[in-house]
C-alpha positions in Angstrom: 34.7 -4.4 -19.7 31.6 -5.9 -17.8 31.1 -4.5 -14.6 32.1 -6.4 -11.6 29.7 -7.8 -8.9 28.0 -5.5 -6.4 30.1 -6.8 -3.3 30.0 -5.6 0.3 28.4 -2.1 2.0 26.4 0.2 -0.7 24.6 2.9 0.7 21.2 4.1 -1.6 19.6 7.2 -2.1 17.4 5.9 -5.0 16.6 2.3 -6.3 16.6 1.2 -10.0 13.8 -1.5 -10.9 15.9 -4.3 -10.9 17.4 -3.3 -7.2 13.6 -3.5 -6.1 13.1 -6.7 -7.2 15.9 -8.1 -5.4 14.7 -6.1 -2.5 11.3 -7.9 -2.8 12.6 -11.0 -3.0 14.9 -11.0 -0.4 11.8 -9.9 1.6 9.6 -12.5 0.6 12.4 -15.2 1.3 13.1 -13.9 5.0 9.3 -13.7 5.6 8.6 -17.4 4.3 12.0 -18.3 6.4 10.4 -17.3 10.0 6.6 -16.8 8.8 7.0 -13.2 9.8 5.7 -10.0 8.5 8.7 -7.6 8.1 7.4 -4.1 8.1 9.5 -2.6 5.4 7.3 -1.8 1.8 8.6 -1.6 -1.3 6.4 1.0 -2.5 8.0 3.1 0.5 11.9 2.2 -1.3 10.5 3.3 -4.4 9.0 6.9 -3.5 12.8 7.6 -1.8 13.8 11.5 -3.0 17.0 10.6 -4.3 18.5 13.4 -1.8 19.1 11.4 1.4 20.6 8.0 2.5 17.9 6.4 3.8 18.6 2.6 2.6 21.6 0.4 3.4 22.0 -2.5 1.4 24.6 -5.7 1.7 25.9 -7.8 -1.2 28.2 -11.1 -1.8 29.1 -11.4 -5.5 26.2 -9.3 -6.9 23.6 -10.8 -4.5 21.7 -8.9 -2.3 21.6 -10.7 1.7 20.9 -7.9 3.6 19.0 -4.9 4.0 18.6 -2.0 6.7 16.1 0.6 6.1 15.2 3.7 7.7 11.4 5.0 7.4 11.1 8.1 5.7 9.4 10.8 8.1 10.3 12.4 11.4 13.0 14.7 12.6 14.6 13.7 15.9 13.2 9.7 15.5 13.8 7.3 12.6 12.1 3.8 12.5 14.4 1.1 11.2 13.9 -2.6 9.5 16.0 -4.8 8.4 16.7 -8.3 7.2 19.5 -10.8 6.3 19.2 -13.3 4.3 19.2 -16.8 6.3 21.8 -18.5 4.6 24.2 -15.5 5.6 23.1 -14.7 9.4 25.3 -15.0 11.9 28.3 -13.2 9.7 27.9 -9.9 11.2 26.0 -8.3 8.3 23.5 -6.7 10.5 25.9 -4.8 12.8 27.7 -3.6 9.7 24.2 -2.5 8.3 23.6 -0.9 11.7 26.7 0.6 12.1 26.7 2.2 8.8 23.0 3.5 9.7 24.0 5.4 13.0 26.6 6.9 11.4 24.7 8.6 8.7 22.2 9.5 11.7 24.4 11.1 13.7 25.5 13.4 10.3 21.8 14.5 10.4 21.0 15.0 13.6 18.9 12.4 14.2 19.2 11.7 18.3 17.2 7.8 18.8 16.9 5.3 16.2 14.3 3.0 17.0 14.1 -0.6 15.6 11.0 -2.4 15.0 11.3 -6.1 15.5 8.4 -9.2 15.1 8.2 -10.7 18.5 7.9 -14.0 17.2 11.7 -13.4 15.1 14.5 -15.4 16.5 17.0 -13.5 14.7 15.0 -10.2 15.3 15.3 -10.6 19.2 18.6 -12.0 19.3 20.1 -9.0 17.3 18.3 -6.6 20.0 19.4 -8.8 22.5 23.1 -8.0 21.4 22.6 -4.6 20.8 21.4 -4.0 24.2 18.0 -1.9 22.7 15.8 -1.0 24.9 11.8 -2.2 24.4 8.9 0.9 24.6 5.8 -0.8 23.3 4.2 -3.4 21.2 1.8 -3.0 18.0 -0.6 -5.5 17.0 -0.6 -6.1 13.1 -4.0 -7.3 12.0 -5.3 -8.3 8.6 -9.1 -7.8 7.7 -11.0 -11.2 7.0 -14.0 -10.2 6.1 -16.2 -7.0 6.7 -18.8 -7.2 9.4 -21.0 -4.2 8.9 -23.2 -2.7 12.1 -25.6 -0.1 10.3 -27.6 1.4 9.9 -27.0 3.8 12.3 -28.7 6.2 14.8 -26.7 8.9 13.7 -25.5 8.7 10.1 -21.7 9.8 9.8 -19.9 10.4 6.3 -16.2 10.2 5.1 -14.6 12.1 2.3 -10.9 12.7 1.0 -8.8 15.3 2.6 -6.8 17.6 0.8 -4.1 20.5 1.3 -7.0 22.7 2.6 -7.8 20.2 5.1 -4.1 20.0 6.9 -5.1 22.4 10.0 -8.3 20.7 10.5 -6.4 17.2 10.6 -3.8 18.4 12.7 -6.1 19.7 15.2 -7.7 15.9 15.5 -4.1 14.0 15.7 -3.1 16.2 18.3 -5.9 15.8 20.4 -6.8 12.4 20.0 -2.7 11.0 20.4 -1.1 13.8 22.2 1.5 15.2 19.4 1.8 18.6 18.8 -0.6 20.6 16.0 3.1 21.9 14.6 4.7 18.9 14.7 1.0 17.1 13.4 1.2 19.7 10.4 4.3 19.0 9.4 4.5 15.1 9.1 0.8 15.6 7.4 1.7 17.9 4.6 4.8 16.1 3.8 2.9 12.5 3.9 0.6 14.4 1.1 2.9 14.9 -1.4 3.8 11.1 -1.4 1.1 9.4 -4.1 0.9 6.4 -1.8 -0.7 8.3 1.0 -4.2 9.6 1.2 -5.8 11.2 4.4 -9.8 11.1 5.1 -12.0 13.5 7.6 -15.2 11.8 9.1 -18.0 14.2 9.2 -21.4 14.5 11.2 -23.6 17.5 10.6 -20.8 19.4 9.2 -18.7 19.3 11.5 -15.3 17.2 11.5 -15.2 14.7 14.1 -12.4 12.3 13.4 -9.9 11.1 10.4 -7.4 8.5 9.0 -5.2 7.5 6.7 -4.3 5.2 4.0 -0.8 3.8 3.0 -0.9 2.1 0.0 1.6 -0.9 -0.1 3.0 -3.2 -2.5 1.4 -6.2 -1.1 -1.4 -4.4 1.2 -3.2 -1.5 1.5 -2.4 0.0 5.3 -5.4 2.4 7.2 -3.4 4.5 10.0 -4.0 7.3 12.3 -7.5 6.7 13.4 -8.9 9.1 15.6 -11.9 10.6 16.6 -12.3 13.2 18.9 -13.0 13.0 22.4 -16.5 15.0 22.3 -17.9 12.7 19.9 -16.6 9.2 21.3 -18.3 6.3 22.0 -21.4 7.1 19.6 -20.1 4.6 16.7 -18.3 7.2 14.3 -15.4 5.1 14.2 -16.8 2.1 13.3 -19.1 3.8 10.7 -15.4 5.6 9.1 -14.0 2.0 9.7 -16.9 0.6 7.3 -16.7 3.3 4.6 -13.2 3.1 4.2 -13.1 -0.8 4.2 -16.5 -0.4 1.6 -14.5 2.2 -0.7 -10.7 -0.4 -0.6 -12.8 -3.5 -1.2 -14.6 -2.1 -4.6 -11.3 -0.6 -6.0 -8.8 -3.4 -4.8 -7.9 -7.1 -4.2 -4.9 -6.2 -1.8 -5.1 -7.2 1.8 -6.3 -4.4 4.3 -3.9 -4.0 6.8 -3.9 -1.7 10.5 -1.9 -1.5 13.5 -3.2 -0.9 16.8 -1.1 -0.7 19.7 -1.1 -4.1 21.9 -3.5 -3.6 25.1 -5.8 -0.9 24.0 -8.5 -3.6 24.2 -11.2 -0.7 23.0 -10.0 -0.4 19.8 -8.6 -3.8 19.2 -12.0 -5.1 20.2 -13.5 -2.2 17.4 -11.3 -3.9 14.7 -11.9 -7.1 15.7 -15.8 -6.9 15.0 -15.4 -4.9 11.9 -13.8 -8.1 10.7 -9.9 -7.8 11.2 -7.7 -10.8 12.8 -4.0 -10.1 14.6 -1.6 -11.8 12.5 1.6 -10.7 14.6 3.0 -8.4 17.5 6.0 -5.4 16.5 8.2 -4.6 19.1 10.0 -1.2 19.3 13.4 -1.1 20.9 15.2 2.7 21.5 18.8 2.9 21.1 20.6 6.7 21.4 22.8 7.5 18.8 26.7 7.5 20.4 
């Protein structure tokens, strides 16, 4: 007897290959729809551990048209995407997505959900319109054009891959340069480690650690995050040289896109990215909502 058609709800702990590719799909048709640039990864759906109910998926007659997904780090927070397929908006798929979502957040504990939405997504805004969410910040998305190197330079800085050794020492520069704890730091860090997609990187000068970052590698795009340097040594062109190196090292291996996010008004850096090369493509709004 052949199976019937995947129809309605189904929750997912762990994707086969062929429930990826619809994923991607229904990605890159939402995407083309609006001209957005949803920030939910495949490679992230693919690396799930199986042992939690992070994805939320919605089918008619086998198809999938619509998908909620939680991110995959933090305790108290959770980060949450989603799409709907255009033909079937307006049918109340997202709030059943959503509602299914809250539900498994409140099993775990988790007390805020917070959704990320394109500014420039008229269903995005209208569904956080209705759900009464509450906007804290904006992130500028921008896409490197081409690298515009600054060297030499005055005082020579290097960049080298960062391993388990090398957690306390990047804890010690995420907590100082954006204000989270070194426990909380140490604990998102090590677990990001163990995920192949993610690499972390300490800039060096004289020996001594001055800043780092991190890469996220995509399906589509490679991602560089985190990037910090510490107060003492600001202002003396250490990030644009780790900026350079990174960008140098991605280019020679990889044809993929080089993505960052930077978040919208911190003219500094935004004016740092911009003259290493990199062009804002789009603006991500996060919206709070408690769980109830």
């Amino acid at each position: 007897m052949l199976d019937e058609p995947k129809q309605g709800l189904v929750k997912k702990q762990a994707w086969t290959e062929d429930e990826l590719t619809q994923a991607k799909e229904l990605l890159a048709l939402c995407n083309a729809y609006e001209g957005l640039y949803t920030k939910l990864d495949i490679v992230m759906l693919r690396s799930r551990p199986g042992n939690e109910t992070n994805d939320f998926l919605y089918y008619e007659d086998g198809q999938l048209v619509g998908l909620l997904s939680l991110n995959s780090f933090g305790d108290e927070d959770r980060e949450l995407t989603g799409v709907v397929h255009p033909e079937y908006r307006r049918q109340g798929i997202f709030f059943l997505l959503m509602a299914a979502a809250r539900e498994e957040a409140k099993q775990r504990g988790i007390q805020r959900l917070i959704l990320v939405c394109e500014r420039f997504s008229r269903s995005g805004q209208g569904f956080v319109e209705a759900l009464g969410a509450k906007y804290d910040f904006s992130e500028n998305k921008m896409i490197l054009e081409s690298l515009q190197e600054h060297g030499p330079y005055a005082e020579p800085a290097t960049l080298r891959k960062a391993g388990v050794s090398d957690i306390d020492t990047i804890a010690a520069i995420v907590s100082l340069c954006f204000g989270q704890s070194e426990e909380g730091a140490r604990k998102f860090i090590a677990g990001s480690m163990q995920k192949p997609q993610t690499e972390y990187y300490i800039g060096e000068w004289q020996g001594a650690a001055i800043g780092c970052l991190s890469l996220s590698y995509g399906d589509s795009e490679i991602g560089i995050y985190g990037v910090g340097v510490l107060p003492q040594f600001r202002r003396r062109r250490f990030g644009r040289q780790m900026m350079e190196q990174i960008i140098r090292k991605l280019q020679a291996a990889s044809q993929k896109p080089i993505a960052l996010e930077v978040e919208a008004g911190n003219e500094y850096n935004i004016g740092l990215y911009r003259s290493c090369g990199f062009k804002e493509v789009t603006i991500f709004g996060y919206y709070n909502f408690d769980i109830k």
